[in-house]
N, C-alpha and C positions, 0 to 999 in steps of 0.2 A: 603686611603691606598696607599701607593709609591711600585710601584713594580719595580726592577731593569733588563732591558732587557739582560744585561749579565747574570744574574743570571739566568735568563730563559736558554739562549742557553746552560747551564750547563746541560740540558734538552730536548731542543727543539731547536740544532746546525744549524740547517735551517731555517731562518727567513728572512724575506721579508725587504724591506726598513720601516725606520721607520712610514712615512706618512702611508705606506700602511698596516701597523702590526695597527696601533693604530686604525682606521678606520676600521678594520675587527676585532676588539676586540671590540672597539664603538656599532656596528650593529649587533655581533651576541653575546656578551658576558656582558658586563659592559662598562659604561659612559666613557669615558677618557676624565680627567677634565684639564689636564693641561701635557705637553711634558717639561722635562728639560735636557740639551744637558752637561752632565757634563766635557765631553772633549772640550770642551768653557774651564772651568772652569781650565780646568787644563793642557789645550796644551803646555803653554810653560813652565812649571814646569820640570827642567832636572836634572837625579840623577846626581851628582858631587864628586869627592873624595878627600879630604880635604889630599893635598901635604904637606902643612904647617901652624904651626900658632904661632905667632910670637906676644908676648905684644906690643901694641901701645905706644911708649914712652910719659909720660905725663899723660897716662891715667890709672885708676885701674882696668877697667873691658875690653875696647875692644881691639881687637886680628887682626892682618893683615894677613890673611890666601891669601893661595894660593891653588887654585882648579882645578881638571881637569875635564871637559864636554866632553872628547875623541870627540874634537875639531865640536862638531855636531853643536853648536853655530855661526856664521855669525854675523860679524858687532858688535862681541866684542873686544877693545883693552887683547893683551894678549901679553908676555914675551917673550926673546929667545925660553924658551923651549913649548909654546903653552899655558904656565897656565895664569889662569886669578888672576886678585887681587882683592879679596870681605874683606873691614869691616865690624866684626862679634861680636858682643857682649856680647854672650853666653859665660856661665862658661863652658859648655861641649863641645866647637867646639877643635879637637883636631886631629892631623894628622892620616889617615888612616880611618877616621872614611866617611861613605859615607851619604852623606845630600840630603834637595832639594832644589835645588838653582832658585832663581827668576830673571834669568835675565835683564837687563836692556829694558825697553818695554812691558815688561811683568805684566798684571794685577794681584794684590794680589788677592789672590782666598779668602781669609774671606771678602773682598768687591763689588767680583763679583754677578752683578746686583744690587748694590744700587753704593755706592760710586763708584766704577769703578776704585781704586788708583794707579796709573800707574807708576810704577819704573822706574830710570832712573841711571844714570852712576854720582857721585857728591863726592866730597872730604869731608870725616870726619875726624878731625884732621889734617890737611893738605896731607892724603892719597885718592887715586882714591878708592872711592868703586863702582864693577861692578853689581849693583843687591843686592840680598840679598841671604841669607842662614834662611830656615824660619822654623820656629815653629808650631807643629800642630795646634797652635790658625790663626795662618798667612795661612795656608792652607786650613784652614775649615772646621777641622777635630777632633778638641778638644779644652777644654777650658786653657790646658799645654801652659805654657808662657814664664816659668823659663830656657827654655834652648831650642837649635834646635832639629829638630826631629833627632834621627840617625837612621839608614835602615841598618837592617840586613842582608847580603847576605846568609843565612843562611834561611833566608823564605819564598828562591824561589828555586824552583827546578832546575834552571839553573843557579844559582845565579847571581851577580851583578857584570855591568861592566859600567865604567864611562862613562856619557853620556846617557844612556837607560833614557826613555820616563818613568815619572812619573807615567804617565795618563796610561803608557799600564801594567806597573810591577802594579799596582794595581787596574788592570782593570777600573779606573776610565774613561777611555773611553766608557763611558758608557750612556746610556737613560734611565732616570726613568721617568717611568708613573706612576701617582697619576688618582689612579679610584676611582670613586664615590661608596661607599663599602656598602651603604644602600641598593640597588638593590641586595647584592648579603647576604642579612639578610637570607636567606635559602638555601644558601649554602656554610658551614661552610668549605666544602673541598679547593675553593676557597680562602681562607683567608694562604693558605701556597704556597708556588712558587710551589711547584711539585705540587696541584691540579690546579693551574692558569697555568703552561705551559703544565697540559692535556687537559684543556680546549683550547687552543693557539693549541696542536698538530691538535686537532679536527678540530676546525677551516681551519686550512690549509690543511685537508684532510688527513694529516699523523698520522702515526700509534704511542702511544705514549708506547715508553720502561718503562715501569715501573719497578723504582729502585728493587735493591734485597729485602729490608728489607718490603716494597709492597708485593710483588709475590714471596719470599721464606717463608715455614710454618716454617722453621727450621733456618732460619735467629735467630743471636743471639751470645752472649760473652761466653766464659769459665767462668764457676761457681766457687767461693770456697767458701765452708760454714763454715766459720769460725763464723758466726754470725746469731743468730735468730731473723727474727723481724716476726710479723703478722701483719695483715690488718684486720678492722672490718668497715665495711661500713653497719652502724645500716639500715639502711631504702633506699632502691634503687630509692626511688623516689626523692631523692635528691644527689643519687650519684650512679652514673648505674656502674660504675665501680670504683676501684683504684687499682692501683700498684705502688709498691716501692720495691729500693735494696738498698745495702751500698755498698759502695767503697772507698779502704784509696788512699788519694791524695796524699798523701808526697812527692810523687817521682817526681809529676810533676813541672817542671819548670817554673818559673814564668817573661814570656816572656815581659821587661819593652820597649820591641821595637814594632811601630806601623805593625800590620800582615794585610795579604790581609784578613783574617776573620772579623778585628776590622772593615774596610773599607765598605762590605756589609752593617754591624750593623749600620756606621752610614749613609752611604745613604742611609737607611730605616726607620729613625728616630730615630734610640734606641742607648745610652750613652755605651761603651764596659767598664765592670769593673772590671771582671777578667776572667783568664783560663776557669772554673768551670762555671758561671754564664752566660761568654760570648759564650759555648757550648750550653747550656740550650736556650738560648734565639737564637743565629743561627739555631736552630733545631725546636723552634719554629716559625720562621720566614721561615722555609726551606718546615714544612709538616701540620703546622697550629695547634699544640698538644703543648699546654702551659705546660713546667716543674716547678718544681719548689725544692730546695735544701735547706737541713738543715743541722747545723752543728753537726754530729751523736753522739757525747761528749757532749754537751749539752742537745742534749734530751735524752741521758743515766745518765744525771743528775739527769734531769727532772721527767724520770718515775722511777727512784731510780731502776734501773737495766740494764744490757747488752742485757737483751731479752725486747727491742722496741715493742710497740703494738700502734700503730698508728689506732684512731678510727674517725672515717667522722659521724657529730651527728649535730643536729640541734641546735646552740647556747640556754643557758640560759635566757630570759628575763633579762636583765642588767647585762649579763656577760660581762667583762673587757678587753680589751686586747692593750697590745701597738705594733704597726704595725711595718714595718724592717724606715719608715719616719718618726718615731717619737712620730708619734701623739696617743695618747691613745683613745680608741673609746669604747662605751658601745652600744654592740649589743641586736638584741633581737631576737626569733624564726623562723623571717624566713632569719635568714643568716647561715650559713653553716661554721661549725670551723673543722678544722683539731687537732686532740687532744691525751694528752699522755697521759699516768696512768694506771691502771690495770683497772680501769673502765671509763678511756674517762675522766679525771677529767680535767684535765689541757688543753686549748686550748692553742695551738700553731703557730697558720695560722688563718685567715682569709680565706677560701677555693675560688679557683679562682681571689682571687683579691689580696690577699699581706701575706706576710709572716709575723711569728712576730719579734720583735727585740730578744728574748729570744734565736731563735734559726738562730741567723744572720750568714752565714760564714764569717771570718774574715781570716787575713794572717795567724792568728794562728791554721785555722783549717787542719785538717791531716784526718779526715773522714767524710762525707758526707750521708746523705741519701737524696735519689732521687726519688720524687710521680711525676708521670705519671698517672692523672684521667681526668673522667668525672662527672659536676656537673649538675645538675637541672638549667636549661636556666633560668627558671623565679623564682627563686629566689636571683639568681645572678645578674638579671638586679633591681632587687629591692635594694641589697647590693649596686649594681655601683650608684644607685643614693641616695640612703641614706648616704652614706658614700664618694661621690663624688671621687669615684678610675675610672679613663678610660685608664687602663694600656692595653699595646699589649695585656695582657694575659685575662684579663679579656672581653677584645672585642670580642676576640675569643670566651670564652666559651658559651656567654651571644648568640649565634650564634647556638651553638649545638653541637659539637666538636662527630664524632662519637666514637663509644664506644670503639670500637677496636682497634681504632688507638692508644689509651694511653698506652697498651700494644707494639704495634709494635715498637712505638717510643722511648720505656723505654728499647727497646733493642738496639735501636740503639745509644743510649744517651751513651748505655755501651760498644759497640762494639769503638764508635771514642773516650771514654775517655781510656780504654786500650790501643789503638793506640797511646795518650798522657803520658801513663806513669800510669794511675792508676791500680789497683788491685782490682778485684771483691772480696764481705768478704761475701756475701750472693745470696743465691738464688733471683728471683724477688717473691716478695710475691701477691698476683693477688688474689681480693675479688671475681671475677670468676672461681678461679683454673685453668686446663686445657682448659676450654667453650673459643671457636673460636667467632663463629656470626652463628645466622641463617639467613639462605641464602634464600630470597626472589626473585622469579619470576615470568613475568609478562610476558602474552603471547597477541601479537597484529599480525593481517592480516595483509599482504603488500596491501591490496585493502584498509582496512579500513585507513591503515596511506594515501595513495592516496587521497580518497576520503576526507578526513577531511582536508589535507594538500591544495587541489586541483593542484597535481603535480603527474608525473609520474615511479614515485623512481621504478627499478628492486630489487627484493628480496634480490641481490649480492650488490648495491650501501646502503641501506637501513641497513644491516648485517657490510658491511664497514664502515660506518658512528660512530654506535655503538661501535664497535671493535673498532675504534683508540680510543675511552678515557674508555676501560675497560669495557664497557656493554658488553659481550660476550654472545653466542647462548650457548642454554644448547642442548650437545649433538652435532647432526646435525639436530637440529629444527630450521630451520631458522626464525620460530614465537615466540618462547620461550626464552627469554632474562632472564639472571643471572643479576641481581641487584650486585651490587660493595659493599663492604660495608663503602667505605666511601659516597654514596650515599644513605643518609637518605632523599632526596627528593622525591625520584621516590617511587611510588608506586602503580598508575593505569594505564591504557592502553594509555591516554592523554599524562599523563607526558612523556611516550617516544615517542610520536609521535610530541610533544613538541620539545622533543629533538633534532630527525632528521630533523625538520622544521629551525630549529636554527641553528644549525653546518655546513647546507647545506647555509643557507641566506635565510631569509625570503624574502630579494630584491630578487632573483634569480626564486621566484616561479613566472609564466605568470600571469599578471594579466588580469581577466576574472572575469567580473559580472555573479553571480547563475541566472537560470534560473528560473523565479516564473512566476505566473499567473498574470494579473490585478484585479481579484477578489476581493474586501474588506474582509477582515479577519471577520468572524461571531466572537463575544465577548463568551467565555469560560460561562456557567449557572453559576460556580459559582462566577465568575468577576462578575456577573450582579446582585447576589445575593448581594456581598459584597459591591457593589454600591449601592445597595438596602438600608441597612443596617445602610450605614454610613448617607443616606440623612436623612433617619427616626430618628435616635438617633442623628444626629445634630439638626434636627427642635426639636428635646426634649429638647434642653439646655446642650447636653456631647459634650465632645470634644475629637476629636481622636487624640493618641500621636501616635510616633515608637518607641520603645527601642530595646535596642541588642538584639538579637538573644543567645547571650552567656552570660552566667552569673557566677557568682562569686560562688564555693563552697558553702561561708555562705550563700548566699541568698538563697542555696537549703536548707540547714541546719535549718534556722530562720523558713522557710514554713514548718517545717518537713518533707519533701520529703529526699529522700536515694541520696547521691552525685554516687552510684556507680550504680543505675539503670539511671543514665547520662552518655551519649558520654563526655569524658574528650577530650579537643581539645589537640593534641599533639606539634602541633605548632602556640599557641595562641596568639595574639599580645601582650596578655596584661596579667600576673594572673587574673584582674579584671574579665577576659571573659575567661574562662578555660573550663566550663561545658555547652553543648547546652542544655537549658530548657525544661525541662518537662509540664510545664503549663506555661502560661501567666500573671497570674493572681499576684505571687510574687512580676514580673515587675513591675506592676502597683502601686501594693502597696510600692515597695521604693520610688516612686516618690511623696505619697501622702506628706510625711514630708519637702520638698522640696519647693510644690506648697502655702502648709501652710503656710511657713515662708516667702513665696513673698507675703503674703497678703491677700489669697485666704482663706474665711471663711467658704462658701459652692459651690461645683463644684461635677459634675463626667466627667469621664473620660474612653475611651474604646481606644481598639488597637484590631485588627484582623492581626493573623500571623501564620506562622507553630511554632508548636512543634514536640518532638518525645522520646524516651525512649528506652530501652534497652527490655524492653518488648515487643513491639510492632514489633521486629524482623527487621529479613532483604527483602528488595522486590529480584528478579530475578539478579539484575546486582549486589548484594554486597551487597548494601548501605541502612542505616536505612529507615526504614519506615516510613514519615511526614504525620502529621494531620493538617488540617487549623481548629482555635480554636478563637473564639469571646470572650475577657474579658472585664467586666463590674464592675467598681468603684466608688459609691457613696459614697461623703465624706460630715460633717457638724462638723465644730473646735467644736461646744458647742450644747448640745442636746440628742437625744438617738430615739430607733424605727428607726436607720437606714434599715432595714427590708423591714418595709411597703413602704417605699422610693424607696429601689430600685428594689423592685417588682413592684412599681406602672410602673417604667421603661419597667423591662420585659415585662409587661402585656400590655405597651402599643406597646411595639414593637412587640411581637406575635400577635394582633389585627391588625395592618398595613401588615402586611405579611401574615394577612386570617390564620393564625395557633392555631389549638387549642391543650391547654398542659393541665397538672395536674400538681400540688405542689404534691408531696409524704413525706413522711417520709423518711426523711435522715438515708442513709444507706451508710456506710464507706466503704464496700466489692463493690458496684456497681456504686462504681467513689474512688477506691483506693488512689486516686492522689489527693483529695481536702479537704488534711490533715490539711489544713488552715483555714477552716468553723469550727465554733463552734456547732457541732452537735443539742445539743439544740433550737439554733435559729435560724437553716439552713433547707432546703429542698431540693430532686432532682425533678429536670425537667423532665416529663416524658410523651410522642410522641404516641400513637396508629394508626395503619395503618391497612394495609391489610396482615401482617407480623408478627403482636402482639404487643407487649410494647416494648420502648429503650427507654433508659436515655438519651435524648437530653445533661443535664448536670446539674450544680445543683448553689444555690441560697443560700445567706445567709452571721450574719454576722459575722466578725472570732473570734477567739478564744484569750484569756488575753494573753497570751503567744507571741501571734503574735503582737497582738496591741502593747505592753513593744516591744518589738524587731526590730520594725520597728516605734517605736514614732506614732504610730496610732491614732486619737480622737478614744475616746467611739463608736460615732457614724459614723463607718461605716462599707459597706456594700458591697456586688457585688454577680456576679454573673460568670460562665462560658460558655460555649454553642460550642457544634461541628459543625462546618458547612457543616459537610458532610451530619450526621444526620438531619441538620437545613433543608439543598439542595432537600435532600429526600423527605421531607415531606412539602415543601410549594409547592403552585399551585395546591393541590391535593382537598384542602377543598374549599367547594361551599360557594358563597358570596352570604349573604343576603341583600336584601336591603331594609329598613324601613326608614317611614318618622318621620322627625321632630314631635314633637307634638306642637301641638297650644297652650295650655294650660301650667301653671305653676307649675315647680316641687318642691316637699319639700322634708326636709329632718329632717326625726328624729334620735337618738341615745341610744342606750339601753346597759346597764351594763350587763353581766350574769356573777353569781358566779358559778363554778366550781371545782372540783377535780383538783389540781394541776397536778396532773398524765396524764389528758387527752388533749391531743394537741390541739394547736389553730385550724389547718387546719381540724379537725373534726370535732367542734363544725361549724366552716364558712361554712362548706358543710351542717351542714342543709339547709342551708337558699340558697342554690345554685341554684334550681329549684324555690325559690319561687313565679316567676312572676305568675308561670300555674297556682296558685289557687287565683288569682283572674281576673276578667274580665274588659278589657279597662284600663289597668295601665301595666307600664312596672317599676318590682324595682330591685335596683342596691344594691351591697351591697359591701361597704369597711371597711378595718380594722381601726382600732383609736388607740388601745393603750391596753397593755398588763401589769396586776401589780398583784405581787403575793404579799399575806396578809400576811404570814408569819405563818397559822394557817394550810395549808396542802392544802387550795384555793385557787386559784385566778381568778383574774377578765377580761370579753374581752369583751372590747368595742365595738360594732360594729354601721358603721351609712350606715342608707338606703335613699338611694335615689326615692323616687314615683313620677315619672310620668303619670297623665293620658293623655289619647289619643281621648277623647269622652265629658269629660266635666272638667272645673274648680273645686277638690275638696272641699267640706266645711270640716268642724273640725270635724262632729261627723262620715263621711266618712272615714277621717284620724286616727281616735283612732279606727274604729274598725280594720282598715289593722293593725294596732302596735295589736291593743287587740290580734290577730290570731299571729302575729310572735312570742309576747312575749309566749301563750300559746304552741305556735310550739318548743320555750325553755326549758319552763318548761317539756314536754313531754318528750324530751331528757336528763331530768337529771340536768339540767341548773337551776338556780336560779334567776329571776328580783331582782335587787337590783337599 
């Protein structure tokens, strides 16, 4: 972004040496990447008044003109009467007419800093020419070839007298600084000269005037409603405001001579291309509020009527549109059109990024309408890179443009085109109506900005600080700060103590090391926990990822989880990351399709991290309330009974952590959130203390819906787990400790048929206790496999492990332990099969 130092002092008339402005913008504001000195450029550049001009004999096109430089020149041959003799080749070089002349010595400024091409004094045609009379391409100021520039005395307020300094009638004695403008991605205020030279008054301690159209409520043009239009802005989250008026141009003049306005434009980078547009875009480049102009006869073409209704909707899926470049583009949902008809049918704009050719202003146009809005940051950044548009206007908005300001500046767009000759034909139509801003404040200690800052700011330096770039005290509370509204930054008691830190110079606070103890810092229970955690479930064969913390909409949506019991980030980097997660668990599952297609056929995978929700409230300072949440993902490309797999997990991790749980019957009310488990083949986790029951968390594996959504295999599985709950309840249960047994263990396996109806984790619990009835055996019991008959039964496998402790069993030992369990089956309603 090139900022022009003149352009500042239109604002901030006290300014420092250049070295020393750019250096204190460096350090307390944004980068400054590069200083260019344009009165180099343009020093010897002298207006001149063309005395005569005279056809070259012999030739068809050059002219032997005679000039006057009101003799400010040195070391040029000149005439009795002081004029010089320049050949001129221009069809429009013509007496009276006043030029800029490049005297002999003098670098052509379209070559200044590469070629360097240096004029000199040399006979064309057998005449002296002194120099040249040059062309806004020969100046470096346009790509105009076909004739010299002529200078209007008419477009200076003191007008023109021969000799005057190029560089000062067009303030090109000037410094532009090019700032590195990524730094200043959040704060859109900065992106216009008047918020960069209230940051620059700050800076320098001075108090910054804020224009009328700022600090007046009643700032604004004379109305005539000769013309109705409305504004319909369907959905605010893609466009917090608009406004538009009409105004007929006719009257105004169309100025074919270079103006000190054109000059700004182009040391700022942008092409000047007419009255109308070249306002628009000065006002943009002046307050940071992109406009944008349509020709008001064509879009009363367009909606087949004099009453305009201008609607802001979210494009078509392969709606059409050809841009004011040419190109025809098919957009989809999440670009943002500007659109006529009685129902938004016709897209017109591109919203923030380009206009369309339908409704181009051309010389032919005589009435105008003119939107002043604000759109949705991240959809706009999505438009700029799909559509590959990085115009001024859409940098800006893709920044945050506040809301208010597209009002303020739509008045002022009309106040300096009536000053040009136009005529208001309507009121501003504002999808706000009368609504100002709510006014935001934040109230911070002068101890506490002290202490944080570690510096000694008075209540009165501290209050001054703020006051020069418009934070003002509400009241006479010297704690209570009124928020700006084009400061959409500020919001906690940081951010302005941020501020005074900054404006003052961060270099300027004493540096002084905190005082602390030597003591070793004791490690947090549950750091130790979560260390805990990861060594055990790494010796299992999981592997611990990190994913964002923010996640995407759909990803809430795919888990069935509510996008609006999520924190929406309001200044998110990315759309990808717009929503802070409600569980973990989501996460992991987008990565399984990922890990699949690099190859990975069976794996799990855990992450421990905060979540939070809108449920869960707020704590004492404000801010949502965070849980640290353990999730667990067993995956296998080809297979099924993911279940038993990643319970075998759990169970071996609650066993390493001395904790004992229960599998329960999955219940959807007492883990509302783990809308992604398939009820059926899921269970919660559940903790007994000295306190009662809690849902540590719950087990299982998800649902067809999720698996299609996320490319899932069949087989898999996870779990979740609080770790506060987790925290709670380990180191409480007593460790037993038994020996090995000497002896060899077997292992049998038994079918039971059962009622469909009745759950695995029922029928497992017979057999839960069964070690107590028999003596010198210790048996284990795990799952196998789960198949329903299709007749209203089904079958669960289970297999036991017997170990004895006292002697090697033989066979008819071993069939009578089965003969007792299979009868322990049958007892309960169970079938051998």
């Amino acid at each position: 972004m090139i900022i022009s130092v003149n352009w500042l002092k239109k604002f901030v008339p006290d300014l420092p040496e250049i070295d020393e402005l750019s250096k204190l913008i460096g350090t307390r504001l944004v980068e400054v990447e590069s200083i260019e000195n344009l009165n180099e450029k343009y020093k010897d550049v002298v207006i001149a008044r063309v005395i005569s001009a005279k056809k070259v004999e012999g030739s068809d096109h050059l002219n032997l003109c005679k000039i006057d430089d009101g003799g400010k020149r040195d070391g040029v041959e000149r005439d009795e009467n002081g004029f010089i003799q320049v050949v001129c080749g221009a069809p429009n070089v013509r007496e009276g007419l006043f030029v800029a002349w490049l005297p002999p010595k003098a670098i052509v400024p379209e070559t200044f800093g590469g070629e360097n091409f240096q004029l000199s004094a040399r006979k064309l045609m057998g005449n002296m020419s002194n120099g040249m009379i040059a062309s806004l391409r020969e100046l470096g100021l346009g790509d105009e070839h076909d004739g010299i520039l002529e200078i209007s005395p008419e477009a200076f307020e003191n007008g023109l007298q021969a000799g005057d300094s190029f560089a000062e009638k067009f303030e090109l004695n000037d410094y532009l600084l090019e700032v590195e403008n990524k730094s200043l991605t959040h704060r859109p205020d900065c992106f216009g000269i008047i918020g960069f030279a209230r940051e620059v008054a700050g800076i320098l301690g001075q108090k910054f005037v804020e224009p009328d159209f700022i600090k007046q409520s009643d700032f604004g043009f004379e109305v005539n409603n000769d013309k109705s239009i409305t504004v319909d802005a369907q959905d605010s989250e893609i466009c917090e405001r608009y406004t538009a008026a009409v105004f007929d141009v006719s009257d105004i003049s169309k100025n074919p001579n270079l103006t000190l306005e054109e000059t700004y434009l182009l040391r700022s980078g942008m092409r000047p291309i007419d009255v109308i547009t070249d306002l628009a875009n000065e006002l943009m480049l002046e307050t940071g509020q992109p406009l944008h102009t349509f020709d008001f006869d064509k879009l009363v073409k367009i909606n087949g009527s004099e009453n305009v209704k201008m609607t802001v909707r979210k494009a078509f899926e392969n709606e059409e549109l050809e841009l004011l470049d040419g190109r025809k583009i098919k957009m989809s949902q999440n670009d943002i059109v500007i659109a006529t008809g009685e129902n938004g049918e016709n897209a017109v704009a591109l919203a923030g990024a380009m206009g369309g050719k339908s409704t181009e202003i051309d010389e032919n146009t005589t009435r105008i309408l003119v939107e002043s809005a604000t759109f949705n940051l991240y959809n706009l950044r999505n438009t700029q890179m799909r559509h590959g548009i990085f115009s001024e206007a859409i940098t800006r908005f893709t920044k945050g443009v506040p809301e208010m300001m597209s009002r303020k500046v739509l008045d002022l767009f009309g106040v300096q085109l009536l000053a040009l000759g136009g005529k208001s034909l309507s009121e501003i139509a504002d999808s706000k109506g009368d609504f100002y801003y709510n006014k935001s404040e934040i109230s911070v200690s002068k101890d506490k900005i002290n202490q944080i800052l570690g510096t000694n700011f008075s209540s009165e330096e501290i209050q001054k600080t703020l006051e020069n770039v418009g934070i003002l005290t509400k009241n006479d509370n010297s704690e209570t700060f009124v928020v700006p509204f084009w400061r959409n930054d500020l919001h906690i008691e940081e951010d302005l103590i941020e501020e005074v830190g900054r404006l003052n110079g961060y270099d300027n606070i004493k540096l002084q090391l905190p005082k602390r103890t030597f003591r070793a810092v004791k490690k947090a229970k549950i750091d130790l926990l979560q260390s805990e955690i990861r060594e055990i479930l790494v010796a299992s064969g999981a592997n611990e990822i990190l994913t964002y913390t923010f996640v995407h909409g759909d990803l809430l949506k795919k888990a069935g989880q509510d996008p609006k019991n999520a924190y929406k980030i309001v200044n998110s980097i990315s759309p990808e990351l717009q929503y802070y997660r409600q569980t973990l668990t989501p996460s992991l599952l987008s990565k399984v399709n990922q890990n699949i297609r690099a190859g990975f056929s069976e794996f799990a995978i855990f992450e421990m991290n905060k979540i939070t929700q809108k449920t869960l409230g707020l704590n004492e300072e404000n801010v949502p309330f965070e849980q640290k949440k353990l999730a667990f993902v067993y995956v296998k490309s080809k297979g099924e009974n993911a279940f038993f797999e990643v319970k075998n997990y759990a169970e071996f991790l609650f066993k390493k952590l001395g904790l004992k749980v229960e599998f329960v019957k999955f219940d959807l009310s007492k883990s509302p959130l783990s809308t992604e488990f398939e009820p059926k083949r899921s269970a919660l986790i559940q903790v007994s203390n000295s306190e009662g029951k809690k849902i540590l968390g719950v087990i299982g594996e998800f649902k067809k819906k999720i698996q299609k959504a996320l490319k899932l295999p069949e087989s898999t599985a996870g779990f979740e787990l609080d770790l506060g709950i987790l925290l709670e309840n380990t180191g409480k249960t007593s460790v037993k400790i038994k020996d090995f047994s000497k002896f060899q263990s077997v292992e049998r396996d038994i079918s039971i048929n059962v009622d469909e109806s009745r759950q695995f984790a029922e029928i497992f619990d017979i057999f839960k206790d069964i070690s107590s009835e028999f003596k010198g055996v210790e048996i284990e019991t795990l799952p196998i496999d789960i198949f329903n008959n299709g007749d209203g039964t089904k079958n669960i496998s289970i297999r036991f492990k017997i170990t004895p402790f006292e002697k090697t069993l033989n066979g008819d030992e071993i069939r009578d332990i089965m003969q007792k369990i299979e009868e322990k089956a049958v007892k309960n309603g169970g079938k051998i099969i």
